[in-house]
NUTI-507529 format. One line per field, with one value per residue (C-alpha): residue number from 1; x, y, z. Coordinates in steps of 0.5 Angstrom, whole numbers. Each point is the difference from the previous one (the first is absolute). Example, Ala and Ser with C-alpha at 12.3 -4.5 7.8 and 13.67 -1.06 7.14 Angstrom:
// NUTI-507529
num <- 1; 2
px <- 25; 2
py <- -9; 7
pz <- 16; -2
END
This chain:
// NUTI-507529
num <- 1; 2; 3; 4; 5; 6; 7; 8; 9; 10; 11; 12; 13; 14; 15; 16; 17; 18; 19; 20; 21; 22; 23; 24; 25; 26; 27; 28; 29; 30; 31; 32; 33; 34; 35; 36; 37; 38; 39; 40; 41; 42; 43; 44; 45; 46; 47; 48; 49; 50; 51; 52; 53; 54; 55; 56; 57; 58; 59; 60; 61; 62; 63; 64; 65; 66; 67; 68; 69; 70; 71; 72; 73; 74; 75; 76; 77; 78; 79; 80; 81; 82; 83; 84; 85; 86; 87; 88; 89; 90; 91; 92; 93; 94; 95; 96; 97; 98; 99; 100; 101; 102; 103; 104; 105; 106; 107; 108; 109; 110; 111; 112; 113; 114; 115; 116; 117; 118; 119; 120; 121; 122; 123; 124; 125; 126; 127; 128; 129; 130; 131; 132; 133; 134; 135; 136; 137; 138; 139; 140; 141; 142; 143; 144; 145; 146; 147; 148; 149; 150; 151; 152; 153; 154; 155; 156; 157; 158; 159; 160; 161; 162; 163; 164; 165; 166; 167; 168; 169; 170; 171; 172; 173; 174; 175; 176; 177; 178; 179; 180; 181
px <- 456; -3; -7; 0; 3; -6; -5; 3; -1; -6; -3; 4; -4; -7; 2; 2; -7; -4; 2; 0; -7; -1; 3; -5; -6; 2; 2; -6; -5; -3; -5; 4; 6; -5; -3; 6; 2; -6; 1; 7; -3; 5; -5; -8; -6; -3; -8; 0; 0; -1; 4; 0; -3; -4; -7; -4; -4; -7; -7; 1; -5; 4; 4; -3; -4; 4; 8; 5; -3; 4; -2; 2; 0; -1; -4; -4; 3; 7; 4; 5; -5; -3; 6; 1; -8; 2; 5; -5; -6; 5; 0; -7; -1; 5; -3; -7; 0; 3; -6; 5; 2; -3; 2; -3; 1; 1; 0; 0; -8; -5; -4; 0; -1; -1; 7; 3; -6; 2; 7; 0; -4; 5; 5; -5; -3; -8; -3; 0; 8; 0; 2; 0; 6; -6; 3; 5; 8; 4; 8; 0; 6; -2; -5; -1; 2; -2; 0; -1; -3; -3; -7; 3; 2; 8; 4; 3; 3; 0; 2; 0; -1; -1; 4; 5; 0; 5; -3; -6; 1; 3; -6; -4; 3; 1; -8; 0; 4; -3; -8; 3; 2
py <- -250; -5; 0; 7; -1; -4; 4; 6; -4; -3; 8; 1; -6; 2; 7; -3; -4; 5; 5; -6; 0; 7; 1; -6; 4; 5; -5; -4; 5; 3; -4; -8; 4; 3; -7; -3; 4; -1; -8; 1; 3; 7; 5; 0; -3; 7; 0; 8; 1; -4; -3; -3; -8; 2; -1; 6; 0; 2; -3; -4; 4; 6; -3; -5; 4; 1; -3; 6; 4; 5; 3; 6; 0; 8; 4; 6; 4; -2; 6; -5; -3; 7; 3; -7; 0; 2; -5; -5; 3; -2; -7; 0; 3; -4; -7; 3; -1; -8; -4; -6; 4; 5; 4; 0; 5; -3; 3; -1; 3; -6; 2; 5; 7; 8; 0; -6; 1; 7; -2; -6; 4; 5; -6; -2; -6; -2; -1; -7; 1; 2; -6; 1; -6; -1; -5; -2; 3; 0; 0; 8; 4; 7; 3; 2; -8; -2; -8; -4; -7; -5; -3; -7; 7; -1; 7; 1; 7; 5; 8; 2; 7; 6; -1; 5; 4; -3; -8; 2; -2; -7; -1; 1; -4; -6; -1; 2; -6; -5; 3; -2; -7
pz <- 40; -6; 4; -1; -8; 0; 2; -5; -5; 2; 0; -8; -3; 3; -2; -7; -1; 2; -5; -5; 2; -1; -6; -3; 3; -4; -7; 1; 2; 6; 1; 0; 3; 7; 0; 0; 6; 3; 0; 1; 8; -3; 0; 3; -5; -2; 1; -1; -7; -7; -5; -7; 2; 6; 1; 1; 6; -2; -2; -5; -4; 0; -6; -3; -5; -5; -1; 3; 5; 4; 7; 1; 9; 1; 5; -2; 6; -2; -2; -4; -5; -1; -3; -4; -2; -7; -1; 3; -5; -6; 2; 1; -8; -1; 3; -3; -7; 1; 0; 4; 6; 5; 6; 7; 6; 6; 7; 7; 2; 1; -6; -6; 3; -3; 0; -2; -6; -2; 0; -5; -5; 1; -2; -7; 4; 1; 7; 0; -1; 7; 4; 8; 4; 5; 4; -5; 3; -7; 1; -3; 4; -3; -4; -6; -2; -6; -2; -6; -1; -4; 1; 5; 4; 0; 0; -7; 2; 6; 3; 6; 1; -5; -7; -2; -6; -2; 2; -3; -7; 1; 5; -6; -4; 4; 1; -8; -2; 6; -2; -8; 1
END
């Protein structure tokens, strides 16, 4: 019988520090608290998607031209990204009449192709803002994925998938303060 009162117990208090764990995920915030749950074994490192601290995984000469670049992960052929390219063409105006950021269309096609071409300058971006993954994998779920980061290439901010109207405006703002500093 005590055995059993052990082991019950034991399962309460994994239990209990699990959801101690949890609520700290969500207090010190999603990234410290994943990381944590990670290093705890608890959850799966994730290599799919990006997240604020992350390293991006292209060329280097993707985003050190200017101190914020954001990369817009989309395909010309991609139903999702067209229904949000008139979201993506306000960030990109957005982006355009700062001089210290840039934005930059990167798809999985081995070079700048027609399609990939007429759909950045359907976004507002130039030609050489087109940039292929050739070779290079990054950890994108979905497209459309937009990722912001600094010229050491650190992600500053990411969404996956084509923001709601209702998520537009504190996307929007979100790069407007970060590009401010």
């Amino acid at each position: 019988m005590n055995a059993r009162i052990d082991r019950l117990l034991g399962r309460i208090a994994l239990t209990v520090t699990l959801l101690l764990v949890i609520v700290l995920a969500a207090t010190v915030g999603r990234v410290a608290g994943r990381r944590a749950l990670e290093s705890l074994g608890w959850l799966a490192p994730s290599t799919s998607s990006y997240v604020v601290g992350d390293t991006l995984d292209l060329p280097p000469e993707v985003y050190r031209a200017t101190p914020f670049t954001l990369v817009l992960f989309a395909r010309s052929t991609c139903a999702a990204c067209e229904a949000a390219a008139p979201f993506f063409q306000s960030i990109a105006t957005e982006v355009a009449a700062r001089s210290n950021a840039r934005m930059v269309l990167s798809s999985p096609v081995d070079g700048p192709n027609a399609s990939e071409i007429a759909y950045a300058h359907a976004l507002g971006l130039e030609d050489r803002a087109v940039t292929p993954w050739r070779g290079v994998k990054p950890r994108v779920r979905n497209v459309p994925t937009l990722v912001m980061v600094n010229d050491a290439g650190v992600v500053l901010a990411a969404w996956q998938g084509a923001p709601a109207a209702a998520d537009q405006p504190r996307v929007l703002q979100t790069i407007r303060s970060t590009l401010g500093r």
